[in-house]
C-alpha positions in Angstrom: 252.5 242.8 33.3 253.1 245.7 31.9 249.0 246.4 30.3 248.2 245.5 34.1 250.4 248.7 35.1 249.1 250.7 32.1 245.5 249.6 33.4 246.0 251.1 37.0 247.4 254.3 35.8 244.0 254.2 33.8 242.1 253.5 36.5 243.8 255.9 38.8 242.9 258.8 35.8 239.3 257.9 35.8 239.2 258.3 40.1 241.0 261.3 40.2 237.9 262.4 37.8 235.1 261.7 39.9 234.8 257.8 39.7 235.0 254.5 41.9 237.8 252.9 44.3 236.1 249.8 42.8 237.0 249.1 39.3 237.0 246.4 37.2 239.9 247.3 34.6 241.4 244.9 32.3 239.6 242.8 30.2 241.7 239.8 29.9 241.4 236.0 29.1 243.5 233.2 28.9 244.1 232.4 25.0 244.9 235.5 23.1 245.0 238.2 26.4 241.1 239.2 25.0 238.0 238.8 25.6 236.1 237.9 22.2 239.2 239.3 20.3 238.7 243.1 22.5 241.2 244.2 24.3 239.8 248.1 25.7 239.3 248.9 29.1 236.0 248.5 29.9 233.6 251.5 30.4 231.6 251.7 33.6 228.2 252.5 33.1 225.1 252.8 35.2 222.7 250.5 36.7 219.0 250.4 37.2 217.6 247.4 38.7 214.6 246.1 37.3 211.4 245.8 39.2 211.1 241.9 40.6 209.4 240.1 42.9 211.3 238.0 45.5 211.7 234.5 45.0 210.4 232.5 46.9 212.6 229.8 49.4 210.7 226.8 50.4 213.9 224.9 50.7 216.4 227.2 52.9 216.8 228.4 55.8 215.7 231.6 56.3 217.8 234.5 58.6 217.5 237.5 60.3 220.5 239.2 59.8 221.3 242.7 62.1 222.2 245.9 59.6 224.3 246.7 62.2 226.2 244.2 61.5 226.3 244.3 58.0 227.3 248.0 58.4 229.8 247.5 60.7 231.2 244.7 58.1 231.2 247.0 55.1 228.4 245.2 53.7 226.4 246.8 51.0 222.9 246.2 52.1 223.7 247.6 55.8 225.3 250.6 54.3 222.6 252.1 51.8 222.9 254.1 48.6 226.5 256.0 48.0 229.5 255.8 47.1 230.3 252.2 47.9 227.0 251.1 46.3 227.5 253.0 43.2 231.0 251.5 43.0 230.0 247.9 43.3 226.7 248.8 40.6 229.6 249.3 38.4 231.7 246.1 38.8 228.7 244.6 38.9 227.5 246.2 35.3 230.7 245.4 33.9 230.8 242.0 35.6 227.1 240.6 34.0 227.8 242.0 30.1 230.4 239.9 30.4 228.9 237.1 31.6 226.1 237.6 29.2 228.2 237.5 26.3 229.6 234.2 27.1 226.8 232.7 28.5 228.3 231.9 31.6 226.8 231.1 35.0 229.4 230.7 37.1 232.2 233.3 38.7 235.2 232.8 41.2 236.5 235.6 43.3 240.2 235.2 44.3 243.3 237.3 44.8 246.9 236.9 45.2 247.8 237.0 49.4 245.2 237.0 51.7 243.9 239.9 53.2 243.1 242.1 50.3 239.6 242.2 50.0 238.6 239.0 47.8 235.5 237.7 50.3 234.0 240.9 51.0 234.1 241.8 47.0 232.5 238.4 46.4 229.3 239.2 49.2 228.6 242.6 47.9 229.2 241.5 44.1 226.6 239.1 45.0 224.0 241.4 47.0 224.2 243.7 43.7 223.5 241.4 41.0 220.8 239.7 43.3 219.3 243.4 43.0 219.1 243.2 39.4 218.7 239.7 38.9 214.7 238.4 38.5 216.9 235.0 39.4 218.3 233.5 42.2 221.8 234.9 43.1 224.2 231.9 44.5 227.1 232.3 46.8 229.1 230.2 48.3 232.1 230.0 50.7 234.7 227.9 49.1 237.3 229.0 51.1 237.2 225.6 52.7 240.9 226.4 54.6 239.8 229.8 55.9 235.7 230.0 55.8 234.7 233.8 56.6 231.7 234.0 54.9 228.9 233.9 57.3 231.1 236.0 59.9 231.1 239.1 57.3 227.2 238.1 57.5 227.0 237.7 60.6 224.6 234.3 60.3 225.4 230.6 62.6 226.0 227.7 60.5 225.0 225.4 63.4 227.4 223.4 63.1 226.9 222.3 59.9 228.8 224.0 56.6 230.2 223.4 53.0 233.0 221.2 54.7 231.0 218.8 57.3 228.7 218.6 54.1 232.3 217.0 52.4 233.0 214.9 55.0 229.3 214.0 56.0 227.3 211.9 53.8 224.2 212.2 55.9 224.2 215.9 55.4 221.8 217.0 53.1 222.1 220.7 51.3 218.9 221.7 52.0 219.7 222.2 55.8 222.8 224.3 54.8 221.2 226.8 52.4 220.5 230.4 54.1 218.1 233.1 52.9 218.7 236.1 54.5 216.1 238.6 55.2 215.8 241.9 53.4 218.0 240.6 50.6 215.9 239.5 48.0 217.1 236.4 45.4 220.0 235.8 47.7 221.2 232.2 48.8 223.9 232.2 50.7 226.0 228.4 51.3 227.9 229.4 54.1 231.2 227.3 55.2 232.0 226.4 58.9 235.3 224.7 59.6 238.6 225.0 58.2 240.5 222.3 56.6 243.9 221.3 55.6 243.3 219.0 52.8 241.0 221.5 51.0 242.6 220.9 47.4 242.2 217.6 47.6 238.2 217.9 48.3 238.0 220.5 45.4 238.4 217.2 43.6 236.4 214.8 45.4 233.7 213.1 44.1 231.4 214.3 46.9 232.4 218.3 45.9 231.3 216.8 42.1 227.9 215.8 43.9 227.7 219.0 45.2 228.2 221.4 42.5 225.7 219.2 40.4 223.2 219.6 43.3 223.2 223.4 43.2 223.4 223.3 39.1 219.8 221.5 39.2 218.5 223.1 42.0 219.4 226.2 40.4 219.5 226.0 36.6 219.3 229.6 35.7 221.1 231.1 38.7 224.2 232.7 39.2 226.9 231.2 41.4 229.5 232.6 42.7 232.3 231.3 44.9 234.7 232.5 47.3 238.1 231.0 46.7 240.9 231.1 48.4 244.0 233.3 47.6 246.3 231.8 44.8 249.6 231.7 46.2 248.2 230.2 49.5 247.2 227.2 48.1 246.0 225.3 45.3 242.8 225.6 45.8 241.9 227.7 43.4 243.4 226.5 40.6 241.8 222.8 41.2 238.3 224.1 41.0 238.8 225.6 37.9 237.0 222.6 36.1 233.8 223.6 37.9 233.7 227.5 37.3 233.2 229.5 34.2 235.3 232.6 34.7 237.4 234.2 37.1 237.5 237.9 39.1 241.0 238.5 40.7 241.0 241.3 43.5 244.3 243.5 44.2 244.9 245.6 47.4 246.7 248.6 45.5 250.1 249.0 47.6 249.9 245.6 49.0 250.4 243.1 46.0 253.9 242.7 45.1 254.5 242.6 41.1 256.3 239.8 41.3 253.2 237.8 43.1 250.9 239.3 40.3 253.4 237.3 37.6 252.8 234.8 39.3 249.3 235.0 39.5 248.8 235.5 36.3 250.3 232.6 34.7 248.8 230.4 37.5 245.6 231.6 35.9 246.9 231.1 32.7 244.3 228.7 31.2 241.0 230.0 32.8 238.9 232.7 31.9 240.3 235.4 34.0 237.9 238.4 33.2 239.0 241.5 35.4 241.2 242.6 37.5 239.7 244.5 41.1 242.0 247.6 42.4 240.8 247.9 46.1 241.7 249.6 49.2 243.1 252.9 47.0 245.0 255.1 48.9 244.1 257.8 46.4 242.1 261.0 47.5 238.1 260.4 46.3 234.9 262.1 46.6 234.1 260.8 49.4 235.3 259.2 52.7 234.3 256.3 52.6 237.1 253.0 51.2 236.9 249.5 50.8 
């Protein structure tokens, strides 16, 4: 607990400097506190996407999402270059050296109490490594209790989402997969309803059929998922089988220190990779806060 605190201050040093509200701070991992045997705070450094053509999606559904929308959602890609960008070009950096490293194609977004910023960090997160990627960028809404997803996105899952899919046989994926316009290599796989049993589908064979669906439909993709908070359910902690490494956010002022303990050693045997300090209330360059 106490390298988390010293990992804020650090991270409250480098904004007061010039830099983000969106950091990713603490390297950290499960069996020795390290990533690969390091244990430094990670340097940001710049982006520059790499020239790509789009993919092409024969098999989704294709959307028309409204910038104003996506603007008035915080949304990267109905904001534009600044501040915000920059900041998630950095986690997003950080993020995929990471990955990289470890070969690792698969990343779950969760925090500790709703409400701090975990499914908005996971759709930007995803918009800016789908701008860098030459592959396919996954998301998907595993919140299956509280699916907000396609709201922030502002797209209709007709009735149909991740949990009818669960309960649905005769639901196939390829009428649930969306492709949003003007956001190249994106695949969104939106939920719909809330449910109450949602650790108990994490495990279900039909969530193993799935996850080995999107695997061979996407091979060399990224996924990420949107899970739910950890001390609001199990959720999160079930699906760890089926994801590679973890991204916790924390709403600086809002998360308790004795709900990060707790946290943490519920994450204790995954590959929990960063920690996410969102919503500073710390003066910036600019005006503008997640």
């Amino acid at each position: 607990m106490e390298r988390f605190k010293k990992a804020m201050d650090k991270a409250r040093a480098e904004r007061s400097k010039g830099g983000s509200d969106i950091l990713l701070m603490d390297k950290i991992s499960v069996a020795n506190d390290s990533v690969g045997g390091q244990n430094q705070y990670t340097n940001a450094v710049s982006a520059v996407e790499s020239s790509q053509s789009s993919v092409p999606f024969t098999q989704t559904r294709n959307v028309k999402v409204s910038q104003k929308s996506l603007r008035r959602n915080n949304v990267i890609s109905g904001i534009g270059p600044g501040l915000v960008m920059d900041a998630y070009k950095i986690l997003r950096t950080n993020t995929m050296q990471l990955l990289q490293a470890h070969q690792w194609h698969s990343l779950a977004i969760t925090s500790t109490r709703p409400g701090e910023g975990k499914t908005l960090t996971a759709i930007n997160l995803a918009i800016s490594m789908a701008m860098m990627s030459s592959n396919t960028v996954l998301l998907v809404d595993m919140d299956l209790r509280k699916p907000t997803v396609h709201k922030y996105l502002d797209i209709n899952p007709k009735k149909a989402g991740l949990s009818d899919y669960l309960f649905n046989e005769s639901l196939e994926l390829k009428n649930m997969l969306v492709n949003l316009s003007g956001i190249s290599n994106l695949v969104v796989l939106p939920g719909h309803k809330g449910i109450s049993n949602s650790s108990e589908m994490m495990l279900a064979p039909r969530m193993a059929k799935l996850l080995e669906e999107l695997r061979r439909r996407y091979p060399s993709s990224l996924i990420i998922f949107d899970l739910p908070p950890l001390l609001s359910a199990d959720d999160a902690l079930a699906f760890s089988k089926y994801v590679d490494a973890y991204l916790m956010v924390v709403e600086e002022g809002k998360a308790q220190e004795e709900d990060l303990k707790r946290a943490r050693t519920i994450l204790n045997q995954v590959n929990l990779i960063g920690t996410i300090l969102n919503k500073s209330k710390e003066a910036t360059t600019g005006d503008y806060y997640v």
